[in-house]
C-alpha positions in Angstrom: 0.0 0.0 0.0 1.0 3.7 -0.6 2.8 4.9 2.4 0.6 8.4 1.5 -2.4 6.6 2.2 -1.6 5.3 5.8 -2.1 8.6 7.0 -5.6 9.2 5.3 -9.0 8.7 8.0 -9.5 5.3 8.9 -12.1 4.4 6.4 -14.3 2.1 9.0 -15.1 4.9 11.3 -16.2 7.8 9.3 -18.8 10.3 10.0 -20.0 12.6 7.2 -22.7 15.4 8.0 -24.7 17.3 6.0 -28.3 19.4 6.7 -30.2 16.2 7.1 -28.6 13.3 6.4 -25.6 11.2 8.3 -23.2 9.1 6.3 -21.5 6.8 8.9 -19.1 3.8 7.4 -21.1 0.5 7.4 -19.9 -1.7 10.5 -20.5 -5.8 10.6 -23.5 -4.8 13.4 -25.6 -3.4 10.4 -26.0 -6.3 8.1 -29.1 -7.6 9.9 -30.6 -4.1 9.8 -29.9 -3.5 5.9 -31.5 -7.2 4.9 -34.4 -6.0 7.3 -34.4 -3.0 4.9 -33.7 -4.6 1.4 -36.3 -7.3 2.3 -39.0 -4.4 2.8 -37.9 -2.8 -0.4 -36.8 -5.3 -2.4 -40.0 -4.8 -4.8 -38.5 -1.6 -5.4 -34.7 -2.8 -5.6 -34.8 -4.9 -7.7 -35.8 -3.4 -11.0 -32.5 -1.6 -10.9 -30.2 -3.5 -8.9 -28.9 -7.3 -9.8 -27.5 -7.8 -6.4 -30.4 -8.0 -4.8 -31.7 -11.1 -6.0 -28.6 -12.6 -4.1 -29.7 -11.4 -0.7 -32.0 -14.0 0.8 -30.7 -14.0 4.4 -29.3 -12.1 7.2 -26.2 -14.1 6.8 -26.0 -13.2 2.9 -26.1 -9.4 4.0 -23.7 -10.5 7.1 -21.1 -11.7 4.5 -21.3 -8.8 2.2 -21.3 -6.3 5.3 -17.5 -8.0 6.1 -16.6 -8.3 2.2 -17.2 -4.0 2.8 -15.3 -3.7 5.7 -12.2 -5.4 4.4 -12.3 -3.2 1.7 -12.2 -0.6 3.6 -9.4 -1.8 5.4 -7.6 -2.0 2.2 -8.8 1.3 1.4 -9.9 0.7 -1.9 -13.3 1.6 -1.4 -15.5 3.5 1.6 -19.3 2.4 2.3 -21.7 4.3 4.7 -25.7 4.0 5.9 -27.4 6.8 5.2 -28.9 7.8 8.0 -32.0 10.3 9.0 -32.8 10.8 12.7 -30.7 8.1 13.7 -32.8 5.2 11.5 -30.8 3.7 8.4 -33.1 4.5 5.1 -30.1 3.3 2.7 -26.4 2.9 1.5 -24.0 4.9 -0.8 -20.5 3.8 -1.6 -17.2 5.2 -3.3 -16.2 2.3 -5.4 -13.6 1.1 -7.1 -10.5 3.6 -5.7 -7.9 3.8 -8.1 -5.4 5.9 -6.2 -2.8 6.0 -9.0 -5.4 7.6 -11.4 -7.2 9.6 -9.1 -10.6 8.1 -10.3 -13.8 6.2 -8.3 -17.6 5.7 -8.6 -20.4 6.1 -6.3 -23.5 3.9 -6.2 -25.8 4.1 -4.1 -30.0 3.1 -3.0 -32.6 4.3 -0.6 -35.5 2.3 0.8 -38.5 2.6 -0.6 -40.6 4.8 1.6 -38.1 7.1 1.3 -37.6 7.7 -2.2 -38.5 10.9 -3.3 -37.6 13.3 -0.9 -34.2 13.9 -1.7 -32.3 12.4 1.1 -29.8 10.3 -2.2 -29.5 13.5 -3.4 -28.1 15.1 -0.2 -25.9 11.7 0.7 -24.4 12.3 -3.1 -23.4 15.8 -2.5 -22.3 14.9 0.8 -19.5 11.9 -0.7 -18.8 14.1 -3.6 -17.7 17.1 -1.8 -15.6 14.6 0.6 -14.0 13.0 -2.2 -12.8 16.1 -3.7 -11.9 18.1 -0.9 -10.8 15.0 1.6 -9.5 12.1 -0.8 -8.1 14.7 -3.5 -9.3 12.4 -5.7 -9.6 13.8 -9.6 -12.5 11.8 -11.7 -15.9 10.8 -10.3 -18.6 8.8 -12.4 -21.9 7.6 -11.4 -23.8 5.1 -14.1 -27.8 4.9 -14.0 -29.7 3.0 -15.8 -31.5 5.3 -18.5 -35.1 4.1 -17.9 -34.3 5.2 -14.2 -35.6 8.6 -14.4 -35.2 9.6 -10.6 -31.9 8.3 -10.4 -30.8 10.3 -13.5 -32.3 13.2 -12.2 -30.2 13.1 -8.7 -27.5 13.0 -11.0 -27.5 15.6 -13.2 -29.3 18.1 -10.3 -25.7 17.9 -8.9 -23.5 18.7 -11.7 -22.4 16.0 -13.2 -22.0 15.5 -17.1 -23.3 12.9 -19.3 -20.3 11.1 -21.3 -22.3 8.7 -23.4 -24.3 5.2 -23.1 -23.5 1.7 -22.3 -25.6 -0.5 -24.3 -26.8 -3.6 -22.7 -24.1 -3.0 -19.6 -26.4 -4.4 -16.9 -28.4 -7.8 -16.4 -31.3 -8.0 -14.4 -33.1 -11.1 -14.4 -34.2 -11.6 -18.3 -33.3 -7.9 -18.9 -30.2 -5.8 -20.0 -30.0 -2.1 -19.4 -28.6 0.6 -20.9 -26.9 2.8 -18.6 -25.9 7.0 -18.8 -22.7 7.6 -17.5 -21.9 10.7 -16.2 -18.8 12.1 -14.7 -17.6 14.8 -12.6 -13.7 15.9 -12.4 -11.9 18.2 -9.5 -12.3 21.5 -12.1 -15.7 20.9 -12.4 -16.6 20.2 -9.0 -14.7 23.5 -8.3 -17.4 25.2 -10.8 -20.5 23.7 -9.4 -19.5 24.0 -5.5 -22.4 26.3 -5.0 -25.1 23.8 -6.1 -23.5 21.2 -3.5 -23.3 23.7 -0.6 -26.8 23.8 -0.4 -27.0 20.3 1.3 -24.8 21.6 3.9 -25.7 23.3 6.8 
């Protein structure tokens, strides 16, 4: 590992804050709480996510939860609960940390009674303003399937650019979506910082 990097946060124990919503780094005490919350949702999941037809038990959720924290051990990727009034209503990650090129991704899902009311809007701003500012990372992209209208609208409300389409990049089920990606580099983010601020206190 990069010696730089041994002096960053320690990834498991992070707390991010914005006006609303709390980001804090997923620990092995939430998996039974987040299959609690993907069973409730999963009607609304799974159009748009292939994982979650995987997750059938507490102890599927239990073995991703420590797949998560090992990575960020290793630092090569950072997952947090979003949280509202100290209940978890999702989970956004920065994925994929390539430290040499400066780049990652964010993905991210909310339950379904919360949808709508902006709180993966908020959590996004809340990562991307961290990753800038905190990782000094360079390159951000975000991919969304293009018949998911919310999602591309949470998207594009923050700033980010549409770079073109993936035909066919995603299987669900019988299914293969397109999906918009959009990215979002360090000048840009310096442009748009106003539009984030807003999700700040």
């Amino acid at each position: 590992m990069n010696l730089s990097l041994l002096s960053m946060d320690n990834f498991n124990s992070l707390v991010l804050r914005g006006k609303r919503v709390l980001l804090i780094s997923v620990r092995a005490e939430n998996a039974s709480e987040l299959f609690s919350i993907i069973s409730a949702s999963r009607e609304h999941l799974e159009k748009w996510l292939p994982w979650v037809d995987y997750v059938r038990s507490a102890e599927d959720e239990r073995q991703i939860v420590e797949q998560w924290v090992y990575e960020m051990q290793m630092k090569t990727a950072i997952h947090f609960c979003i949280n509202i009034e100290n209940q978890i209503c999702g989970l956004i990650s920065i994925h994929q940390i390539d430290w040499m090129n400066q780049r990652a991704s964010i993905g991210y899902w909310v339950k379904c009674d919360m949808v709508n009311r902006k709180i993966g809007t908020e959590a996004t701003a809340i990562l991307v303003k961290y990753i800038f500012e905190k990782l000094n990372l360079h390159r951000i992209y975000i991919q969304a399937a293009t018949e998911n209208a919310a999602s591309n609208r949470l998207i594009q409300k923050l700033g980010f650019k549409l770079e073109g389409v993936l035909k066919e990049n995603e299987r669900i089920r019988d299914r293969y979506l397109d999906h918009n990606i959009y990215g979002m580099t360090s000048d840009d983010f310096a442009k748009n910082k106003q539009t984030l601020l807003q999700y700040f206190p």
